[in-house]
Biopython code that builds the backbone (N, CA, C, O; Angstrom):
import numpy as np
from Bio.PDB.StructureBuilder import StructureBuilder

atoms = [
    (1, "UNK", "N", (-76.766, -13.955, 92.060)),
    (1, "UNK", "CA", (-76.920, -12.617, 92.589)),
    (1, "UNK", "C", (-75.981, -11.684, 91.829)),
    (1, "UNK", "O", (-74.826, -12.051, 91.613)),
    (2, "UNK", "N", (-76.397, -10.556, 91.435)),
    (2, "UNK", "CA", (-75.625, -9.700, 90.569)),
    (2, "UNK", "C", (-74.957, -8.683, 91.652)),
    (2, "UNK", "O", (-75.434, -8.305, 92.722)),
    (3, "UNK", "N", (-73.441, -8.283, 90.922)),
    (3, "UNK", "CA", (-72.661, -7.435, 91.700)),
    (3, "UNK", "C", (-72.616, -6.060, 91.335)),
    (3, "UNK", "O", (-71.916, -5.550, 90.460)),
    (4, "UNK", "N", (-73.269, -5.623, 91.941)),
    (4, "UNK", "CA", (-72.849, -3.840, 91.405)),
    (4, "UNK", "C", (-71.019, -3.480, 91.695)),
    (4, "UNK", "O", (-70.447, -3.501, 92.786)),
    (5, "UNK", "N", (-70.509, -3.217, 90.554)),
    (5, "UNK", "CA", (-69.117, -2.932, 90.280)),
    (5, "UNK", "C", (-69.081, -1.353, 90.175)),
    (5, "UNK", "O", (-67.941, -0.921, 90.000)),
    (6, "UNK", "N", (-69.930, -0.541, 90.233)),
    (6, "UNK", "CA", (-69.729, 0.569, 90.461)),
    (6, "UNK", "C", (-68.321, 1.464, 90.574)),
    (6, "UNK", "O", (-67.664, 2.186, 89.824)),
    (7, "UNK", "N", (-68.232, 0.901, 92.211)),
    (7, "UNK", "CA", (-67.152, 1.343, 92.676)),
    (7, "UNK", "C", (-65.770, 0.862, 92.050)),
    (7, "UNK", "O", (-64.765, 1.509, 92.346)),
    (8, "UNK", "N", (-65.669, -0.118, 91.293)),
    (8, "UNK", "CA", (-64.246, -0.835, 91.222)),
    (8, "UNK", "C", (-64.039, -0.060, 89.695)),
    (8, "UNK", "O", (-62.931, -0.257, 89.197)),
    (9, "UNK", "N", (-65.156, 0.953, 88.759)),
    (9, "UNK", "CA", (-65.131, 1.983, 88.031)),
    (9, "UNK", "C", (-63.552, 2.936, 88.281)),
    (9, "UNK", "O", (-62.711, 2.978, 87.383)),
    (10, "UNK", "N", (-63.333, 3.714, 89.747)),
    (10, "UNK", "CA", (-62.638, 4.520, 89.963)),
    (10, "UNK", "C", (-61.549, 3.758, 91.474)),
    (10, "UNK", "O", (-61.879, 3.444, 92.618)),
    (11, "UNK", "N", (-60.472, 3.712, 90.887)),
    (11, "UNK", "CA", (-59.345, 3.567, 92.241)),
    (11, "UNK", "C", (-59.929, 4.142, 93.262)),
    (11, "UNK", "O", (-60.666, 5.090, 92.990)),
    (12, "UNK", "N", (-59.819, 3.860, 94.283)),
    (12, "UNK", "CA", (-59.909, 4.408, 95.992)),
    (12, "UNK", "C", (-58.377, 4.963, 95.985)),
    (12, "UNK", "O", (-57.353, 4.281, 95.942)),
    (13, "UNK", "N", (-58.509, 6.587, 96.046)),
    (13, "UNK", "CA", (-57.604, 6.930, 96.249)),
    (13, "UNK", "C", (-57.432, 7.985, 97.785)),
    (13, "UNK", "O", (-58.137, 8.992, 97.846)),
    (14, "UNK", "N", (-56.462, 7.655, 98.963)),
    (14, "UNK", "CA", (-56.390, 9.033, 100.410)),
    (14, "UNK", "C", (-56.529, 10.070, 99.522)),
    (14, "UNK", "O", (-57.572, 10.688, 99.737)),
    (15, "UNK", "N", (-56.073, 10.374, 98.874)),
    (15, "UNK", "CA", (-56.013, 12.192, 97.936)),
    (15, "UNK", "C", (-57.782, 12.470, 97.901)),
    (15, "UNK", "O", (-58.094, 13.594, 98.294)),
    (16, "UNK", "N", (-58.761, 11.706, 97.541)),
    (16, "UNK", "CA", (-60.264, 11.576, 97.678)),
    (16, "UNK", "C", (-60.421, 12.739, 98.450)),
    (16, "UNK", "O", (-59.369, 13.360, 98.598)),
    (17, "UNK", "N", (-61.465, 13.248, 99.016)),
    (17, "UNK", "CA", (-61.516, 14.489, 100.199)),
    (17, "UNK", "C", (-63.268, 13.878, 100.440)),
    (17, "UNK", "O", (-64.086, 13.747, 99.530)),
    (18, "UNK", "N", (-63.448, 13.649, 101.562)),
    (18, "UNK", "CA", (-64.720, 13.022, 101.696)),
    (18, "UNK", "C", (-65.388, 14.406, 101.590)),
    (18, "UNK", "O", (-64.925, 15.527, 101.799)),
    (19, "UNK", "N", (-66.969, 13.881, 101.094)),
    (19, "UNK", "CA", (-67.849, 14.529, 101.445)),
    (19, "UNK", "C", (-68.363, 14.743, 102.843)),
    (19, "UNK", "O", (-68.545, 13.823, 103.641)),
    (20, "UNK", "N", (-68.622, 16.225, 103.131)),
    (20, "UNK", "CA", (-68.769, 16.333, 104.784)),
    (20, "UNK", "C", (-70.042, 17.350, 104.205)),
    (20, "UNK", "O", (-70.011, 17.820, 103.067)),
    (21, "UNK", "N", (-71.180, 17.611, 105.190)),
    (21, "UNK", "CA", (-71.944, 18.601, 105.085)),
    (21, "UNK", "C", (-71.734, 19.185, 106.173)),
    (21, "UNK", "O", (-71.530, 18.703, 107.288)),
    (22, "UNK", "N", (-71.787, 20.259, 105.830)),
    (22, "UNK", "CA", (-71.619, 21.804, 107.272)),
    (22, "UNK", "C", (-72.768, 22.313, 107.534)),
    (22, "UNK", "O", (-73.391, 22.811, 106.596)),
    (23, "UNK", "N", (-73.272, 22.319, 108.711)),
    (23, "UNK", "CA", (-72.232, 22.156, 109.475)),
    (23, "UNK", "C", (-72.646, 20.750, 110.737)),
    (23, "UNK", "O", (-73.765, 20.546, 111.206)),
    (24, "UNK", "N", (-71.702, 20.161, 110.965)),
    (24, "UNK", "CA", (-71.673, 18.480, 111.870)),
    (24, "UNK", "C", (-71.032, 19.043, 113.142)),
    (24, "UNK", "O", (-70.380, 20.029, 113.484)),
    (25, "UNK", "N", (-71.490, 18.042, 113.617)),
    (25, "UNK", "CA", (-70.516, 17.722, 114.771)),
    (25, "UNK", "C", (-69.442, 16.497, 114.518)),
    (25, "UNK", "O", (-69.755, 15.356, 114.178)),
    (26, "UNK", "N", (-68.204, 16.947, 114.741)),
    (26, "UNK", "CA", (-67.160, 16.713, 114.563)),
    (26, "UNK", "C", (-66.380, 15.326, 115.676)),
    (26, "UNK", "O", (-66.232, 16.038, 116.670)),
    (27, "UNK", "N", (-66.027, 14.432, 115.964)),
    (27, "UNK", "CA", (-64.591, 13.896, 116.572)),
    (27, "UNK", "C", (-63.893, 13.890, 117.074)),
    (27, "UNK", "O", (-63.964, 13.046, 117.967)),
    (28, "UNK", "N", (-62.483, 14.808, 117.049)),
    (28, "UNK", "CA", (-61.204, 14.585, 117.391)),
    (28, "UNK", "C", (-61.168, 13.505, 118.272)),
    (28, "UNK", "O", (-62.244, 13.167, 118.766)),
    (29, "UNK", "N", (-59.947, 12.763, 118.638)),
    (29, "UNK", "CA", (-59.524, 11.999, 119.325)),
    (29, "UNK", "C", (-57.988, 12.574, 119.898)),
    (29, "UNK", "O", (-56.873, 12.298, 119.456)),
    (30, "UNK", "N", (-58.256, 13.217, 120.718)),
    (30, "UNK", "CA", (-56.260, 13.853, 121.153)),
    (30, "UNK", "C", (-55.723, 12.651, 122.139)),
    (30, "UNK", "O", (-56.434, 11.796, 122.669)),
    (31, "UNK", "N", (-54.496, 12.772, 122.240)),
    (31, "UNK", "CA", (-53.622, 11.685, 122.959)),
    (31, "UNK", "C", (-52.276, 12.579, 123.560)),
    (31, "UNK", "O", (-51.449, 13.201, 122.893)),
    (32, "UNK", "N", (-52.340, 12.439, 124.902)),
    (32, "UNK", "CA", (-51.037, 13.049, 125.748)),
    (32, "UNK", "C", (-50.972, 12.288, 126.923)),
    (32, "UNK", "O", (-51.662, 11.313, 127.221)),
    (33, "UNK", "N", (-49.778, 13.009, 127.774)),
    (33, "UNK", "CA", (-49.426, 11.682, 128.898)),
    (33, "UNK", "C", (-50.226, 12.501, 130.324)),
    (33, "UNK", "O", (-49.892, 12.306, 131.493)),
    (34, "UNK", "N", (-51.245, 13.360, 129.903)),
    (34, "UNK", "CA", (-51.705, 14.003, 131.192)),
    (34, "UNK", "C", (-53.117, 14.482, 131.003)),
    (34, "UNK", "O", (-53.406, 15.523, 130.413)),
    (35, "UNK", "N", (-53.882, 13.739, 131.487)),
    (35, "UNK", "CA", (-55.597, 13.934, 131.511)),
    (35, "UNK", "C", (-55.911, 15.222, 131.221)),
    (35, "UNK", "O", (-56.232, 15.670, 130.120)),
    (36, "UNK", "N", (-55.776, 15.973, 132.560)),
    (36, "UNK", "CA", (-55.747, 17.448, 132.827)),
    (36, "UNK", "C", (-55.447, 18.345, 132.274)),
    (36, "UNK", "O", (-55.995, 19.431, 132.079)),
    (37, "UNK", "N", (-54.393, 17.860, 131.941)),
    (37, "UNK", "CA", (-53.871, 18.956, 130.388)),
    (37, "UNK", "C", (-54.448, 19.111, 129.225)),
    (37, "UNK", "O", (-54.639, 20.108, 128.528)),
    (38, "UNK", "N", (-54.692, 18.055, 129.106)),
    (38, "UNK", "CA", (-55.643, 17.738, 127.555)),
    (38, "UNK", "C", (-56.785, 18.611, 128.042)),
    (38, "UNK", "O", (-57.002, 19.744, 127.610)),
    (39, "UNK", "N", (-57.590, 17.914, 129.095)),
    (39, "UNK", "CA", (-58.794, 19.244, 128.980)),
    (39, "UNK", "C", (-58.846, 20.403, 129.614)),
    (39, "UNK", "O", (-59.929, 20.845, 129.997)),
    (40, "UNK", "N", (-57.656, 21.079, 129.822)),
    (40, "UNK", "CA", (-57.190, 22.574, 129.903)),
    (40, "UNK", "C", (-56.676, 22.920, 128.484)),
    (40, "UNK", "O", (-56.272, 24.045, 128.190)),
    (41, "UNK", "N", (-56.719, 21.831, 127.587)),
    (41, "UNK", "CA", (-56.344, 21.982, 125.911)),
    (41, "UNK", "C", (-57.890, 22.298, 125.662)),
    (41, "UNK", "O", (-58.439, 23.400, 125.660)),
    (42, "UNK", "N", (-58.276, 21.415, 125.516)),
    (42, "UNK", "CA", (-59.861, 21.462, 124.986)),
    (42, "UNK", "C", (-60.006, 22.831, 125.359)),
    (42, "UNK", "O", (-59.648, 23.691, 124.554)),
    (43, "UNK", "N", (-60.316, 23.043, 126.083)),
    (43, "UNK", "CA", (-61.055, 24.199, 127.132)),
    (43, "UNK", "C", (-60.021, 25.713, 126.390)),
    (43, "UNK", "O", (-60.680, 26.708, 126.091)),
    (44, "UNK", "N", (-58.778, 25.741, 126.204)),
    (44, "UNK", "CA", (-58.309, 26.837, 125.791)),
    (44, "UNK", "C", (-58.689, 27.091, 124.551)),
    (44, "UNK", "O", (-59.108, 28.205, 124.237)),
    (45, "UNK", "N", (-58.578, 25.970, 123.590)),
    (45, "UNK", "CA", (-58.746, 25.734, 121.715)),
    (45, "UNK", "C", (-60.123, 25.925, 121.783)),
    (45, "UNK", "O", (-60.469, 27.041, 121.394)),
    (46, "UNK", "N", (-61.092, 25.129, 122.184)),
    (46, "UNK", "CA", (-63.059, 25.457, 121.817)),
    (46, "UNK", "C", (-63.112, 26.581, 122.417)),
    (46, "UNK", "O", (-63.242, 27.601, 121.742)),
    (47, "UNK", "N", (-62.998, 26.666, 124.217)),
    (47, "UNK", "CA", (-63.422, 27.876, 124.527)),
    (47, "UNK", "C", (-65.064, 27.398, 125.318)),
    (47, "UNK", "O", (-65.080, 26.218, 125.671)),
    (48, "UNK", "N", (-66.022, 27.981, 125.526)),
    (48, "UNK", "CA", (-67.244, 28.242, 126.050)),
    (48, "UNK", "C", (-68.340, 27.599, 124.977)),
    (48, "UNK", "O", (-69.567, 27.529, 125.052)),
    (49, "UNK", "N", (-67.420, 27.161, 123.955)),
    (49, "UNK", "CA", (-68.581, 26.287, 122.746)),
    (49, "UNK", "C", (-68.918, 25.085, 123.562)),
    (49, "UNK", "O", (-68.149, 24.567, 124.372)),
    (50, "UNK", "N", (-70.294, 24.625, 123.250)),
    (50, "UNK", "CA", (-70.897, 23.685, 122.912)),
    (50, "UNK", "C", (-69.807, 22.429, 122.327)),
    (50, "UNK", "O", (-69.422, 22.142, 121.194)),
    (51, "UNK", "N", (-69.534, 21.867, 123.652)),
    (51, "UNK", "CA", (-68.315, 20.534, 123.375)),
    (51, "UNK", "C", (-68.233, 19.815, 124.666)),
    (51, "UNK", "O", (-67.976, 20.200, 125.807)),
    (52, "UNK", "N", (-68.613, 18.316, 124.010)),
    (52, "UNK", "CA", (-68.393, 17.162, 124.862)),
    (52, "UNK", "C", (-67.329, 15.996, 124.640)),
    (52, "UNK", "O", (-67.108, 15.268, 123.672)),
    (53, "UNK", "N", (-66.468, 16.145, 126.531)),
    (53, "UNK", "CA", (-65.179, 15.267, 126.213)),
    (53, "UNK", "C", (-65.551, 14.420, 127.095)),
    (53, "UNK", "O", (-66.150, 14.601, 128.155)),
    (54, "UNK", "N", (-65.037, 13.164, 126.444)),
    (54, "UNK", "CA", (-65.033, 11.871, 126.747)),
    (54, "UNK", "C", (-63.902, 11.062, 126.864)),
    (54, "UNK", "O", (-63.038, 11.157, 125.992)),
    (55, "UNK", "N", (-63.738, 10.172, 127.920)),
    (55, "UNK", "CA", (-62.283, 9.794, 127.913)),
    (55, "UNK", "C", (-62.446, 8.611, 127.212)),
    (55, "UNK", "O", (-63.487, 7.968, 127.347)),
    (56, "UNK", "N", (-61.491, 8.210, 126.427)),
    (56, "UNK", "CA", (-61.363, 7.278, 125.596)),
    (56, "UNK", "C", (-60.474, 6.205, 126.245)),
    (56, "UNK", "O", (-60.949, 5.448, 127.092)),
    (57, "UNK", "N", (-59.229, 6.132, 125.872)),
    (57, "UNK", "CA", (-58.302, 4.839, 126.521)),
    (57, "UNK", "C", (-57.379, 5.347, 127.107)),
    (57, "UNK", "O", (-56.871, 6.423, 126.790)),
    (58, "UNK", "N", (-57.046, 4.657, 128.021)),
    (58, "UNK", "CA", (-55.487, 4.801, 128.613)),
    (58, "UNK", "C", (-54.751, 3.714, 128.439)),
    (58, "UNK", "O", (-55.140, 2.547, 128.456)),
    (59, "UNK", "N", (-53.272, 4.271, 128.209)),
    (59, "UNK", "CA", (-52.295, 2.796, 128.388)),
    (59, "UNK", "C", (-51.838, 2.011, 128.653)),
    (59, "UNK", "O", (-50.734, 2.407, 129.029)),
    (60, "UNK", "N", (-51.901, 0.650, 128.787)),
    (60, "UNK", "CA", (-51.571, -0.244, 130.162)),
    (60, "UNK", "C", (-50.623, 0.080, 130.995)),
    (60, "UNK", "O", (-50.627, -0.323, 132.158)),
    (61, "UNK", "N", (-49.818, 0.745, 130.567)),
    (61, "UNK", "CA", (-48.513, 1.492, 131.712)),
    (61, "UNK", "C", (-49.381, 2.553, 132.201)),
    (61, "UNK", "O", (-48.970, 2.791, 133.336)),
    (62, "UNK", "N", (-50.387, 3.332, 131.936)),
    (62, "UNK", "CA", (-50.610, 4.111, 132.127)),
    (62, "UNK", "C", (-49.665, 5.544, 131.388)),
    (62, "UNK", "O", (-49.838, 6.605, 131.989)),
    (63, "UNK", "N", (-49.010, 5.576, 130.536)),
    (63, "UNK", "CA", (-48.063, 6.764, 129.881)),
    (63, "UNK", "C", (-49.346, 7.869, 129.058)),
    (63, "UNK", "O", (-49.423, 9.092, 128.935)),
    (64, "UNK", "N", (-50.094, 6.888, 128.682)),
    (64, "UNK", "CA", (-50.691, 7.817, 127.517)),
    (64, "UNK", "C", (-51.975, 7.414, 127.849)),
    (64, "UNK", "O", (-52.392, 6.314, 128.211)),
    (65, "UNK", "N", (-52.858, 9.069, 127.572)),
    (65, "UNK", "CA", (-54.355, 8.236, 127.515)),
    (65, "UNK", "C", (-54.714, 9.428, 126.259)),
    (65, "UNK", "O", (-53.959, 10.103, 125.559)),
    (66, "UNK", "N", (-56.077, 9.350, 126.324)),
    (66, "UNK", "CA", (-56.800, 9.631, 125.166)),
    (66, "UNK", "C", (-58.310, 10.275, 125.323)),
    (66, "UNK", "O", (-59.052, 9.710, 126.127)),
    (67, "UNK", "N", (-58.784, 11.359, 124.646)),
    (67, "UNK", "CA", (-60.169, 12.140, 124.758)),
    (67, "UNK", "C", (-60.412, 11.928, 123.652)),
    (67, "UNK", "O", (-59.602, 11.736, 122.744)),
    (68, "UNK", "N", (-62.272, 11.945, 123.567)),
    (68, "UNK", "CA", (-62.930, 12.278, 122.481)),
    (68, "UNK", "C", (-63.382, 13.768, 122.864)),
    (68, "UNK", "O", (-63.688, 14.216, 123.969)),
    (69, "UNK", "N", (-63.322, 14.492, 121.424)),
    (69, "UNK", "CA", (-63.449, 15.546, 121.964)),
    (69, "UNK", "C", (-64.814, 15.649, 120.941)),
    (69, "UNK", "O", (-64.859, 14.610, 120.282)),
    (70, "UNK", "N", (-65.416, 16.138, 120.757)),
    (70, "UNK", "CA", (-66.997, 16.466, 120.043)),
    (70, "UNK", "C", (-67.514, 17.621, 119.980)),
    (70, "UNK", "O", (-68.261, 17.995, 120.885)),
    (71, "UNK", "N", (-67.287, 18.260, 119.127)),
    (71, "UNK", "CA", (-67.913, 19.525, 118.567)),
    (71, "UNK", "C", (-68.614, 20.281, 117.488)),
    (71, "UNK", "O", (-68.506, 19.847, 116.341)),
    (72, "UNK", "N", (-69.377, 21.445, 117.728)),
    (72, "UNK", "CA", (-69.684, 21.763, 116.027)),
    (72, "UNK", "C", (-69.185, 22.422, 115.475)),
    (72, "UNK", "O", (-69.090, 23.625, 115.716)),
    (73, "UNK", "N", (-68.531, 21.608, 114.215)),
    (73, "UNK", "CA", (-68.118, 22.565, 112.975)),
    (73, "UNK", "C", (-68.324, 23.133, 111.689)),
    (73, "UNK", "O", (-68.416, 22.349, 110.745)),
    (74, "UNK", "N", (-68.411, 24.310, 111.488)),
    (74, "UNK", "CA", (-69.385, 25.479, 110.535)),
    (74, "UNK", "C", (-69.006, 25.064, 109.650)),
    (74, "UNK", "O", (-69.994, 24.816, 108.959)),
    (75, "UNK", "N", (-67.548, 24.596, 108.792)),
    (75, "UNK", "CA", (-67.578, 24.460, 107.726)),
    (75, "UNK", "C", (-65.736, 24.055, 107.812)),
    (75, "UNK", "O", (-65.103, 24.244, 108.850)),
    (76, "UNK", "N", (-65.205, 23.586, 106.756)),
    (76, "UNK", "CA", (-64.212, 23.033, 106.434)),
    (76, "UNK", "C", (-63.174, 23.825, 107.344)),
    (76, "UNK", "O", (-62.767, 23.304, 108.382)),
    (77, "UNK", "N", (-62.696, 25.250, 106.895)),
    (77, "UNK", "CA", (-61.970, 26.079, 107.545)),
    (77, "UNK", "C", (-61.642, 25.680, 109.316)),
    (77, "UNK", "O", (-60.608, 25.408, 109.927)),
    (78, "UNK", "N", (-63.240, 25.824, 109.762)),
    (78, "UNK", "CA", (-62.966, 25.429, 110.962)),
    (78, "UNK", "C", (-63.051, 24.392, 111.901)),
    (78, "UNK", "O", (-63.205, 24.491, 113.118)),
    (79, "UNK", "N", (-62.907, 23.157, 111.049)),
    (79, "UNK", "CA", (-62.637, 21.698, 111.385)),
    (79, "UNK", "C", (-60.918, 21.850, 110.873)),
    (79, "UNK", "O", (-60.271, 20.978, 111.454)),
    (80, "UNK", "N", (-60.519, 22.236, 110.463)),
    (80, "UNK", "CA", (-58.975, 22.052, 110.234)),
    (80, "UNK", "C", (-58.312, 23.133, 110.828)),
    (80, "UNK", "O", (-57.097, 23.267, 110.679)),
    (81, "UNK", "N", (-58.950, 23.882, 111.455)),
    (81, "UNK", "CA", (-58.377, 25.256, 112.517)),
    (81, "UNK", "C", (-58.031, 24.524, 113.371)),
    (81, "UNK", "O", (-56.856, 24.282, 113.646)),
    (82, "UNK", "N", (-59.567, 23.797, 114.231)),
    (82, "UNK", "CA", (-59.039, 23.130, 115.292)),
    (82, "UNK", "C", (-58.419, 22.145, 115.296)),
    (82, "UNK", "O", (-57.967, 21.725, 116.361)),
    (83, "UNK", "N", (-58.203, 21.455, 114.070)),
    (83, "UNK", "CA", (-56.972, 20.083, 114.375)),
    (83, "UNK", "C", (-55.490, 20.721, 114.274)),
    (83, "UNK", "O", (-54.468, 20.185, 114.700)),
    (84, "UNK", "N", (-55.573, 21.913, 113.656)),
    (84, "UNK", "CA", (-54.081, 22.692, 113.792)),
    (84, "UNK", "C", (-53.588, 22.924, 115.066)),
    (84, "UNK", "O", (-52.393, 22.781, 115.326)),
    (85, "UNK", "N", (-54.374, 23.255, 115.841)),
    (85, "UNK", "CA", (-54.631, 24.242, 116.956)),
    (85, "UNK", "C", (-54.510, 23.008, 118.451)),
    (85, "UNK", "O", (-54.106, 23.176, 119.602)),
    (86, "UNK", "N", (-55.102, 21.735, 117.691)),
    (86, "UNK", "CA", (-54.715, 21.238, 119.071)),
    (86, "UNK", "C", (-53.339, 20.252, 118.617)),
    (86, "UNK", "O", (-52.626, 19.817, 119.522)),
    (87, "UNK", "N", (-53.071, 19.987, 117.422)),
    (87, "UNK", "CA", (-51.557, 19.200, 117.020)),
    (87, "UNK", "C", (-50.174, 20.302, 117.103)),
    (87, "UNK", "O", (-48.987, 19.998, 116.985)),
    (88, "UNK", "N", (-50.909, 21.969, 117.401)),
    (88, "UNK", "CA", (-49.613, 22.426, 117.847)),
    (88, "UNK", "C", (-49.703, 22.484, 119.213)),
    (88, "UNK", "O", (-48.652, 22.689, 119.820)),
    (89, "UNK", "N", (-51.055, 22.305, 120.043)),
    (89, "UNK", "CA", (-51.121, 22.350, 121.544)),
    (89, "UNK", "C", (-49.673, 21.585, 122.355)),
    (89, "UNK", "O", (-49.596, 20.723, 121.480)),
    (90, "UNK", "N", (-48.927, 21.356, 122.957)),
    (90, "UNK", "CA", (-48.018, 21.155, 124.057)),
    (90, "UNK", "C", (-48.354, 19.927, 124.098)),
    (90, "UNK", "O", (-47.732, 18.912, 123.787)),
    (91, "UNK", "N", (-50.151, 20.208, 124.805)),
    (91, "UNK", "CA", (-50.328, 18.869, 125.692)),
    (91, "UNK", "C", (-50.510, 17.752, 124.997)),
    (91, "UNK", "O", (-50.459, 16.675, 125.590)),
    (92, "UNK", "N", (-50.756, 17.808, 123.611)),
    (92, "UNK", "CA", (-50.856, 16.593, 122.729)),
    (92, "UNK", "C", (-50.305, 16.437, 121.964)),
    (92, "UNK", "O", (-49.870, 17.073, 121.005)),
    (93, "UNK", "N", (-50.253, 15.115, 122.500)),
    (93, "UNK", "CA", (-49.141, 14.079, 121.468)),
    (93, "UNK", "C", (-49.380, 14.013, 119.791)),
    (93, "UNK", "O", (-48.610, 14.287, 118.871)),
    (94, "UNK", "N", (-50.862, 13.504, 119.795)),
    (94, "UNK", "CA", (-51.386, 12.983, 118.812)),
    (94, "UNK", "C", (-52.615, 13.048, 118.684)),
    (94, "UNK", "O", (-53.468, 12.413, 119.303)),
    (95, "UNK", "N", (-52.777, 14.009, 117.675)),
    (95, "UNK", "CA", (-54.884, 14.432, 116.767)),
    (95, "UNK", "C", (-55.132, 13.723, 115.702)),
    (95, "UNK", "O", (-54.528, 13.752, 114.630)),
    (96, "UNK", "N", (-56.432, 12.797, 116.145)),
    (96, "UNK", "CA", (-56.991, 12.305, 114.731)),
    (96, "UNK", "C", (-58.238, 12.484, 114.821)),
    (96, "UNK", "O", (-58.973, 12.197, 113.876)),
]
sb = StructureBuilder()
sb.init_structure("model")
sb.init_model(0)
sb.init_chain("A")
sb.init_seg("    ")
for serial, (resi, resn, name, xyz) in enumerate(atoms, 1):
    if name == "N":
        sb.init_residue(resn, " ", resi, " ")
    sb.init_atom(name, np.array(xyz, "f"), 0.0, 1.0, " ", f" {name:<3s}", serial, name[0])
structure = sb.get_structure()
C-alpha cells in the first residue's frame, strides 16, 4: 500500500493559522467557579444573538464547571473580539 507523504513535505507548525470560512458557527468553551455568572457572561458579551449554551463539565469538588458556548461568527475580527471579551470577563477563568 503506498503512503502519501504529502504532509511530512512541510513541519506542522502552532504559528500555522487554520483555515476557517466566514462565516461558522463558532465553540468557545469558558470555565469559572459559578454557573450563573458565566451565563450572565454569555448573555452580556453575545447579547440577543443567536447563541446556544451548553453545560459542559463540572469538577469533582465541584470548584469549577464549564459552558459551551456556540455562536455565529462573521469573520476573523469577530471570533477573536469575543474570546477577548470573555478572557477579560471576571466570571471566567478560562476561554478556549
Amino acid at each position: 500500500m503506498a503512503m502519501n507523504n504529502d504532509f511530512l513535505s512541510k513541519p506542522f507548525s502552532c504559528k500555522d493559522k487554520p483555515s476557517i470560512k466566514y462565516p461558522c458557527s463558532w465553540v468557545y468553551k469558558i470555565i469559572g467557579s459559578n454557573e450563573e455568572a458565566l451565563k450572565k457572561a454569555v448573555s452580556a458579551i453575545i447579547g440577543n444573538k443567536n447563541v446556544v449554551v451548553t453545560s459542559s463539565k463540572r469538577s469533582s469538588g465541584g470548584k469549577y464547571v464549564s459552558l459551551n458556548v456556540e455562536v455565529l461568527v462573521l469573520d476573523e475580527d469577530s471570533r477573536q473580539q469575543y474570546y477577548q471579551h470573555f478572557k477579560n470577563h471576571t466570571a471566567v477563568k478560562v476561554v478556549m
